[in-house]
N, C-alpha and C positions, 0 to 999 in steps of 0.2 A: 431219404437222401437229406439235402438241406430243410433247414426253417422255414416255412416261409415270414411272411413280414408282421403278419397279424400274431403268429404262435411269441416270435418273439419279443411285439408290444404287451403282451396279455403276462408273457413271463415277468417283464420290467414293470409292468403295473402291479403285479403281485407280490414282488419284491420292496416297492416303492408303498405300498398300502398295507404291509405288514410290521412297517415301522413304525409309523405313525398309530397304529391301532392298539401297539404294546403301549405307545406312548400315552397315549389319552388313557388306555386300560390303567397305568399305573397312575396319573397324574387323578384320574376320577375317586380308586381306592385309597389312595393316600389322605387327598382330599378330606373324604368323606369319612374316614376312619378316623383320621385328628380330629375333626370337626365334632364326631357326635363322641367320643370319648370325654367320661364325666359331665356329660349333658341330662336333662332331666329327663329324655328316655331311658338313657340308662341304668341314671339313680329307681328311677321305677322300675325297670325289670330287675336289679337288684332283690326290691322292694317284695315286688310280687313273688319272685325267688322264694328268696326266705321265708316269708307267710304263709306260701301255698304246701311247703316239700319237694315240690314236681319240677323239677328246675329246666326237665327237657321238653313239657307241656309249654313250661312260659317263654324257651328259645325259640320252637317252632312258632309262636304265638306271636312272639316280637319281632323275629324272622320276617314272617307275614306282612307285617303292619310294615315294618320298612323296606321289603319288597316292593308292595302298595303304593306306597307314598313316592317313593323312587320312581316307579312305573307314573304314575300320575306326572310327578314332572318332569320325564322326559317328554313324556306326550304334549303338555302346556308345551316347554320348551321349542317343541319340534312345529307344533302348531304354530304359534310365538315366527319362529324362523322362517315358513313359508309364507307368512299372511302380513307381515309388518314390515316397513323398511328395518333394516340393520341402525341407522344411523340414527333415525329417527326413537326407535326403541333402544339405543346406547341413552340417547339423551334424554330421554323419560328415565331410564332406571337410574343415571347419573343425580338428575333432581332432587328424584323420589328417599336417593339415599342421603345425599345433602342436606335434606330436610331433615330425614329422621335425626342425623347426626345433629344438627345443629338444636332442634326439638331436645332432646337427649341431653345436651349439652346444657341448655338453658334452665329442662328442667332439675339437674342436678347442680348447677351456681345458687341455683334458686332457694334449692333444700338446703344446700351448704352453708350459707349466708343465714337463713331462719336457722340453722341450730348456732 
């Protein structure tokens, strides 16, 4: 006969949690495929490519490794997420990057000025 109320919460939830999921799915690939295109993983499986012959040995190979490493920090991340405040770990990594930048900065006026 009719829905009941739970059937057609669970439908709305599903509907509502399928968007967002394409969303973060596209926003993480994009991401993460601009980001390591022409980076020095790459230039190396290039590398290893060409030297070895085997160019499907060193995709599964590199495949792996950034599997791995991806898996790794979701898990920090996710760990990170339930054990730390939010606000308190924005304004650590906010610092943290402030620093480098300004580090970074510094040590490149520095270079600039000696040549």
């Amino acid at each position: 006969m009719g829905k009941s109320k739970s059937d057609s919460k669970l439908e709305t939830s599903d509907s509502k949690d399928s968007a967002p999921f394409f969303s973060i799915l596209i926003t993480t690939f994009s991401t993460i495929f601009l980001a390591e295109l022409g980076d020095k993983t790459q230039l190396a499986t290039l590398m290893l490519s060409a030297q070895s012959g085997r160019p499907f040995i060193i995709f599964i190979g590199a495949g792996l490794a950034l599997v791995s490493t991806s898996l790794l920090g979701v898990l920090i991340g996710r760990w990170i997420a339930n054990n730390l405040p939010r606000q308190s770990f924005t304004l650590v990594s906010g610092i943290i990057m402030l620093s480098l930048g300004i580090y970074l900065v510094t040590q490149g006026s520095i270079e600039f000025i000696q040549n």
